[in-house]
C-alpha positions as CSV (number, residue, x, y, z in Angstrom):
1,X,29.8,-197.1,45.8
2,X,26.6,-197.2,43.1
3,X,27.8,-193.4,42.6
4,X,31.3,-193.8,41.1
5,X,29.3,-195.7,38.0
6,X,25.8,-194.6,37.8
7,X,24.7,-195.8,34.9
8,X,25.7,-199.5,36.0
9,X,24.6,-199.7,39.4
10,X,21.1,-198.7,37.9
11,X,20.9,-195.4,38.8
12,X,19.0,-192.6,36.2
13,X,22.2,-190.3,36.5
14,X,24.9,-188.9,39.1
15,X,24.2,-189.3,42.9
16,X,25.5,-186.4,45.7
17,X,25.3,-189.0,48.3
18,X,25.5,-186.1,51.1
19,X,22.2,-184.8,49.9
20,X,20.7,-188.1,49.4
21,X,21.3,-189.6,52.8
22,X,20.0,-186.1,53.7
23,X,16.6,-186.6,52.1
24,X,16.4,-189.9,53.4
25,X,16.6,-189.2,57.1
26,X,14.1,-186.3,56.5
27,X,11.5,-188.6,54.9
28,X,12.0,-190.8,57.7
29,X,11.7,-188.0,60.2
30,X,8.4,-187.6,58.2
31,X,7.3,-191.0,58.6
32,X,7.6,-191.1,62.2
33,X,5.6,-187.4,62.8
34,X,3.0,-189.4,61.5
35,X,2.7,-192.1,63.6
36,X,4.6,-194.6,61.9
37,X,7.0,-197.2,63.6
38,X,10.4,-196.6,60.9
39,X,13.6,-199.3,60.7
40,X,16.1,-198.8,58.0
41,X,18.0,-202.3,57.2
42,X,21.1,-201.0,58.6
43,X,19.0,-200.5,61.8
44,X,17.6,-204.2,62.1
45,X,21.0,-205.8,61.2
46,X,22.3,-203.6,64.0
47,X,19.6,-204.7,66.5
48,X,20.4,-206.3,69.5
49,X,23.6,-207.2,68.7
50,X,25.1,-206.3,72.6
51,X,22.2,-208.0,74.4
52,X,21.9,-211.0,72.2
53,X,24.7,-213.3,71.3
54,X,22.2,-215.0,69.0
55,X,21.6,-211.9,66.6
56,X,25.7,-211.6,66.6
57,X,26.5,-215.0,65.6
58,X,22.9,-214.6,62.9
59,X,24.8,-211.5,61.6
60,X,28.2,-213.4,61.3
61,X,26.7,-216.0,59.8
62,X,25.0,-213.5,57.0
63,X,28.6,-211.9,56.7
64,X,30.4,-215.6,56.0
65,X,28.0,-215.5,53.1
66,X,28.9,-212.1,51.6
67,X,32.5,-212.4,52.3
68,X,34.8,-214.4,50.0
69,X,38.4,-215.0,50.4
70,X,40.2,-216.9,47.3
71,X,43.4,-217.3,45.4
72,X,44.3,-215.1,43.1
73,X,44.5,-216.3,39.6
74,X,47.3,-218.0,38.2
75,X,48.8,-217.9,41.8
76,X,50.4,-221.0,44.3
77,X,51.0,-220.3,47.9
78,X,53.1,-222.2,50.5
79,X,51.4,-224.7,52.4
80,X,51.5,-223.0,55.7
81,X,49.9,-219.6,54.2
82,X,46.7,-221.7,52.7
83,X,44.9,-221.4,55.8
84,X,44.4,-217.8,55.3
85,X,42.0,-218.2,52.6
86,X,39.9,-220.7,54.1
87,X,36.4,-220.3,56.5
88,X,38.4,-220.5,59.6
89,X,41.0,-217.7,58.9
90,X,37.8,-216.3,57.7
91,X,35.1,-216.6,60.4
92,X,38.3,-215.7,63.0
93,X,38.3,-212.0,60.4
94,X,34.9,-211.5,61.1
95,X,34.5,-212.3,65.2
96,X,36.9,-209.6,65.4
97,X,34.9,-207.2,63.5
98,X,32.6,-204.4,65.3
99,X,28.4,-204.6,64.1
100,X,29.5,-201.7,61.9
101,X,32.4,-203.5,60.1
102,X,30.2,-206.7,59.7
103,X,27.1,-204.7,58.4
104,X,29.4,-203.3,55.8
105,X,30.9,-205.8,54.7
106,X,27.2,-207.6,54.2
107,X,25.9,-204.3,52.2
108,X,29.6,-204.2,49.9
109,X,29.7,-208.2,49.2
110,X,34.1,-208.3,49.1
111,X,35.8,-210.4,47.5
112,X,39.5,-210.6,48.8
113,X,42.0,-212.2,46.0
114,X,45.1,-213.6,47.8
115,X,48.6,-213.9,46.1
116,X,52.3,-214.1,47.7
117,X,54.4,-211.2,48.6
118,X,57.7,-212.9,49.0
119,X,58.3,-210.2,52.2
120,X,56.6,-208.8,55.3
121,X,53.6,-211.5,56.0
122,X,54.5,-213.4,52.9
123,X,51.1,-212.5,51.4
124,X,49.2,-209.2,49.7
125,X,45.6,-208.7,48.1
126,X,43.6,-207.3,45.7
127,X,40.2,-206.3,46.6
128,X,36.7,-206.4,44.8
129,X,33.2,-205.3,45.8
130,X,29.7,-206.4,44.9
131,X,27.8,-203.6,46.8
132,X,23.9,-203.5,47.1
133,X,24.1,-200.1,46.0
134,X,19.9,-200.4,45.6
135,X,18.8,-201.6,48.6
136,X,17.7,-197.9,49.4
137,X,14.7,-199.4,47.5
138,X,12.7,-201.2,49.9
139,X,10.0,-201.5,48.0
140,X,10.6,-204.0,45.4
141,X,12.6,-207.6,47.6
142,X,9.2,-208.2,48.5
143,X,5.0,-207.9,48.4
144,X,3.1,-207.3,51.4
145,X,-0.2,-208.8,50.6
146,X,-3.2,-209.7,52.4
147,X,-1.9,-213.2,53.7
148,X,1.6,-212.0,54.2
149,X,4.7,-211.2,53.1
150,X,5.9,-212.8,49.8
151,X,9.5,-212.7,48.6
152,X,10.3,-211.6,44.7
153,X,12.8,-212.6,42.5
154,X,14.4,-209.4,41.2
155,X,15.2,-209.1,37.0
156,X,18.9,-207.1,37.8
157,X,22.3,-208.9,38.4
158,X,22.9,-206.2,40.5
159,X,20.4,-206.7,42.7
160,X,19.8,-210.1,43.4
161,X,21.3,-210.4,47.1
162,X,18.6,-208.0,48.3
163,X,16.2,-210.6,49.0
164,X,18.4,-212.6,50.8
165,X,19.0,-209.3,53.5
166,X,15.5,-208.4,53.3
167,X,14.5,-211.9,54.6
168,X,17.0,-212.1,57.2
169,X,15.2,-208.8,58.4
170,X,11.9,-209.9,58.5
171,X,13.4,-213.1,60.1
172,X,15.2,-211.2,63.0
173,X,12.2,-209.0,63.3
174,X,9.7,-211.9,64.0
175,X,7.5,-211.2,60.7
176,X,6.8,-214.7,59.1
177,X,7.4,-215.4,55.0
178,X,4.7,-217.0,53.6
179,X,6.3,-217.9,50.2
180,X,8.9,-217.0,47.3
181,X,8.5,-216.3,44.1
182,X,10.9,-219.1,41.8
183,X,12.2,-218.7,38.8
184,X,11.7,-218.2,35.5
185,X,9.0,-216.3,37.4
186,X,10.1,-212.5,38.6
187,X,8.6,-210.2,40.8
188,X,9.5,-206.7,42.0
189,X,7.2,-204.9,44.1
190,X,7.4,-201.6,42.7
191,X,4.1,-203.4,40.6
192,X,2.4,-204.3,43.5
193,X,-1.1,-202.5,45.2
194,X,-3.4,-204.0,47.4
195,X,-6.8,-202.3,47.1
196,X,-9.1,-204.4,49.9
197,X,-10.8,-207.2,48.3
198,X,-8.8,-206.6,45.1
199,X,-4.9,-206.2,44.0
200,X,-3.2,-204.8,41.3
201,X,-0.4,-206.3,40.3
202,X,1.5,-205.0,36.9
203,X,3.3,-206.9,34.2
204,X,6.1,-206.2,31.3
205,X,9.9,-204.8,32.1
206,X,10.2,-206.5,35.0
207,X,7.6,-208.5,36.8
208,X,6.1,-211.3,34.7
209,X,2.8,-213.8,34.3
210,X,4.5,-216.6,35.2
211,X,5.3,-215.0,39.0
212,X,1.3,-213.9,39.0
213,X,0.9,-217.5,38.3
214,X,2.6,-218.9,41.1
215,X,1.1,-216.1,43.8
216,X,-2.5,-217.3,42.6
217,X,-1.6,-221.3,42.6
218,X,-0.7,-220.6,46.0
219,X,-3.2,-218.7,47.3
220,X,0.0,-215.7,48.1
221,X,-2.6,-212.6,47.0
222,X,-5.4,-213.6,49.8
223,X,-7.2,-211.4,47.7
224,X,-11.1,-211.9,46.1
225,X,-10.0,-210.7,43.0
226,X,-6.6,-209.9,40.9
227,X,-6.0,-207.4,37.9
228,X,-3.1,-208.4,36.4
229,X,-1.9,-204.9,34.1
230,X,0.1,-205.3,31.3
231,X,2.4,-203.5,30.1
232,X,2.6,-205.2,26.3
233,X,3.5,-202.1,24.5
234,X,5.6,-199.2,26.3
235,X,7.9,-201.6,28.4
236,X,10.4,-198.5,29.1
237,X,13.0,-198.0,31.6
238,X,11.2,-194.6,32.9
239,X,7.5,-196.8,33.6
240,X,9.5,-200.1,34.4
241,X,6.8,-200.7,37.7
242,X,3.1,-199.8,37.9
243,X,4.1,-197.8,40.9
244,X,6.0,-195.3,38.1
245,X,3.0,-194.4,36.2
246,X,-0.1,-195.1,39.0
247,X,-0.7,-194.6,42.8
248,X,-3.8,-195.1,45.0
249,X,-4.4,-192.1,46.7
250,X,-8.0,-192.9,49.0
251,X,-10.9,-195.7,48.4
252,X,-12.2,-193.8,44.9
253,X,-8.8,-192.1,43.8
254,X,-5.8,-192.3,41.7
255,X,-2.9,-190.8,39.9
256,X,-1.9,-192.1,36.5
257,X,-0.2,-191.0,34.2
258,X,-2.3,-189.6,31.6
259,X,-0.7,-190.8,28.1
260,X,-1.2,-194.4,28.9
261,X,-5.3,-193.2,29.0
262,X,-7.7,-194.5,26.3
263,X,-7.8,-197.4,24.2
264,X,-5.8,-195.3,21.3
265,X,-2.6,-194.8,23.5
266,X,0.1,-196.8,22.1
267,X,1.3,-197.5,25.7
268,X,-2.1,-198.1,27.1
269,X,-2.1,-200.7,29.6
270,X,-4.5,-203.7,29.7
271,X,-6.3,-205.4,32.5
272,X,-6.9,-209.0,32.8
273,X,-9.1,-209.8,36.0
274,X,-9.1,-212.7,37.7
275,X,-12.0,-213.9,40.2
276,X,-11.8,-216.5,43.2
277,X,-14.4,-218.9,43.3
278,X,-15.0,-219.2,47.3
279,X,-12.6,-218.0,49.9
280,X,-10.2,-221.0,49.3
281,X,-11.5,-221.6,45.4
282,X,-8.9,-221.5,42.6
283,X,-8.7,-218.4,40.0
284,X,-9.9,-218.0,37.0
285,X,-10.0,-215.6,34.0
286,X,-13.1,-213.4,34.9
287,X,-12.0,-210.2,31.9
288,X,-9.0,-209.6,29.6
289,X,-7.8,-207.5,27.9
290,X,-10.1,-204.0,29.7
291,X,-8.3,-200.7,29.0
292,X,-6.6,-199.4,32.3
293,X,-8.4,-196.8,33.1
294,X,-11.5,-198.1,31.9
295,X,-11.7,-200.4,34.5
296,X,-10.6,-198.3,36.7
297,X,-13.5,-196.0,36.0
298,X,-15.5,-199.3,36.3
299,X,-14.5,-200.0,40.0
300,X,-15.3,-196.7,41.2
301,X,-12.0,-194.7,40.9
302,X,-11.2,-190.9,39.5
303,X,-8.5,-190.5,37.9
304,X,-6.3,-187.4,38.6
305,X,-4.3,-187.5,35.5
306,X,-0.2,-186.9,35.5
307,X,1.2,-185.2,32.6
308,X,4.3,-187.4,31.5
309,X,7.0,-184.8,32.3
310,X,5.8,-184.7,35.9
311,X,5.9,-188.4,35.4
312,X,9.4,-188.3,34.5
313,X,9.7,-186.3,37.5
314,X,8.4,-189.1,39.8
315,X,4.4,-187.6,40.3
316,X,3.2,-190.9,40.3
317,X,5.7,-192.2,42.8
318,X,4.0,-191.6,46.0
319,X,3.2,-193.3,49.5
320,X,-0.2,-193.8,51.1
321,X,0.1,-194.6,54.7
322,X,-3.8,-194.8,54.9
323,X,-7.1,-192.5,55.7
324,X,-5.9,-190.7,52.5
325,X,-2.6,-189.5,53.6
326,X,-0.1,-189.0,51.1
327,X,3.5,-188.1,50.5
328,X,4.7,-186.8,47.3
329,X,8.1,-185.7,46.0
330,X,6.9,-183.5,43.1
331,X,5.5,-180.1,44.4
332,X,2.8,-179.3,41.6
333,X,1.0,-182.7,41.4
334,X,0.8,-182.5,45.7
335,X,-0.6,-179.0,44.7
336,X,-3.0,-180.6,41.7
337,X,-4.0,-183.9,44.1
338,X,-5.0,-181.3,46.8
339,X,-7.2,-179.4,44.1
340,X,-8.9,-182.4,43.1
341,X,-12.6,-182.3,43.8
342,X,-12.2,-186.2,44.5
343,X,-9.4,-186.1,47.0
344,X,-10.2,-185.2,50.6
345,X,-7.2,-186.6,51.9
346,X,-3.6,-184.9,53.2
347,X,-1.3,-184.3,51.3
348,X,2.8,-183.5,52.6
349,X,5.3,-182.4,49.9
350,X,9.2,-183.2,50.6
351,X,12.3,-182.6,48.4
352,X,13.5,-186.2,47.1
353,X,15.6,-185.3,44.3
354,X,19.0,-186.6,45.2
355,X,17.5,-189.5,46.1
356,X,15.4,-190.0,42.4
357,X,18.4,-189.7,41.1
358,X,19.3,-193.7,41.9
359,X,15.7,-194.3,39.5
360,X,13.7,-193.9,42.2
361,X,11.4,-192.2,45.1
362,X,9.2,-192.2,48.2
363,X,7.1,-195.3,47.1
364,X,10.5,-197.1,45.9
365,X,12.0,-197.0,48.8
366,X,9.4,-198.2,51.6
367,X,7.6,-200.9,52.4
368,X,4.9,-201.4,54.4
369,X,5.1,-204.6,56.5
370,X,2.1,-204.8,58.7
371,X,-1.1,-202.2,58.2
372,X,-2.9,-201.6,61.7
């Protein structure tokens, strides 16, 4: 549905959904050539729905939730029509339903307005949707850190029932959630990196301090150390997550995109690091304010700088799925990585350019919920 409005269901500009869904299934196909175990949502709302009654009264209950019947405005109905717009007539609506029905009307959040009709049934409707036309995006309900996984709180209206679906996943699928981010704090994981005994975690359009805050108060990073990058000066829809302009390609290599390089760049990015004292210590300030790729430089890492209309073009937007094997959607920086003296890694090129057309790409829309 995102597609009959791009511009307001977040997307960068007009969506050939055909092509998308496409791409998707070949990235996926991609994924699991590799070695990788795959579930879309769709998939793990589906799951074991016709062996388990349990998972079909879970899914249900998830659909009561998304579904909402009410009177329309400025309308009375008879007494003995009321009961259709209440839970009962309601959850009766939805036993009926097959998975697929219920899983749609999760993903498309309806709202049915009821008014009278005078004739037939003595009732008729209007119909409005609230669909998670960005839950394609994977990447950002959620942070999979070295103690677990974390829930977000997402800046977009649009967006905000994501985590809700997302947890209910990693409930059905067994995977305990350590914690969730609270507001005024927000999170999205597109700024998110583990790095072993460090993590990089970026700051500005949408995640904010007061989230990195709460993830250090309660120990969510598990991580020695945390560089908090800010983004103080650029703050631009096109680099709204560290994961647009940055990607950790092996142990001692990056991608980043190369205008935000040097302390002259007037969209430089700044690191503040902070260090835990002890393996259960609290975190303090240990450097601010250190130039991006400075300390980058400092821990060891080449950069392999991205020009910013590859950027645009979603260089920097690529997956990792460990020993230096990498994914990228843009054919000449998978070309320019691979020519790097300081990459020894793989590297697999696919088209994703329906799909970046929603604002976003392979990184976007994956996460990683348990590393072997």
């Amino acid at each position: 549905m995102g597609a009959l409005h791009p511009a307001a269901a977040l997307y960068e500009r007009p969506v050939n959904l055909d092509e998308a869904v496409a791409e998707h299934a070949e990235f996926r196909d991609v994924l699991r050539r590799k070695g990788l175990r795959v579930l879309t949502v769709r998939e793990i709302l589906k799951y074991g729905l016709e062996e388990n009654v349990r998972c079909r009264l879970d899914l249900e209950d998830l659909a009561m939730d998304m579904l909402s019947y009410c009177l329309a405005e400025n309308q009375e109905i008879e007494e003995k029509f009321k009961k259709y717009v209440g839970d009962d007539y309601k959850r009766h609506v939805l036993e009926s339903m097959s998975s697929d029905q219920l899983i749609d009307v999760i993903l498309t959040k309806p709202t049915v307005y009821v008014c009278p009709s005078f004739r037939d049934t003595g009732l008729s409707a209007s119909y409005e949707f609230e669909p998670l036309t960005n839950l394609i995006f994977t990447r950002d309900q959620q942070i999979t850190t070295a103690k677990g996984i974390v829930m977000a709180s997402l800046r977009s209206k649009q967006r905000l029932e994501e985590i809700d679906i997302m947890k209910f996943c990693f409930h059905k699928l067994g995977i305990p959630v350590i914690g969730q981010v609270e507001a005024p704090g927000y999170l999205e994981g597109g700024d998110f990196f583990p790095a072993g005994d460090l993590c990089f975690i970026g700051v500005g359009l949408r995640s904010n301090e007061i989230a990195v805050k709460q993830l250090m108060e309660k120990d969510y990073f598990g991580t020695q150390r945390v560089a908090v990058v800010k983004d103080l000066f650029d703050q631009n829809q096109d680099r709204m997550h560290l994961d647009c302009v940055f990607s950790i390609l092996s142990e001692n290599c990056v991608v980043m995109l190369e205008d935000l390089m040097g302390s002259e760049s007037p969209t430089r990015r700044l690191v503040d690091e902070y260090t835990r004292s002890g393996d259960q210590g609290t975190y303090s300030l240990s450097r601010s304010d250190v130039e991006f790729s400075e300390y980058l430089h400092e821990e060891g890492y080449n950069i392999i700088p991205v020009s910013s209309e590859d950027q645009l073009q979603y260089a920097c937007n690529c997956v990792n799925l460990g020993n230096s094997s990498i994914i990228c959607c843009h054919g000449p920086t998978a070309r320019k990585i691979c020519r790097s003296p300081h990459f020894r890694g793989t590297v697999e090129y696919i088209d994703y350019s329906a799909i970046t057309a929603m604002y976003g790409a392979l990184h976007c829309s994956t996460q990683i919920v348990k590393r072997m």
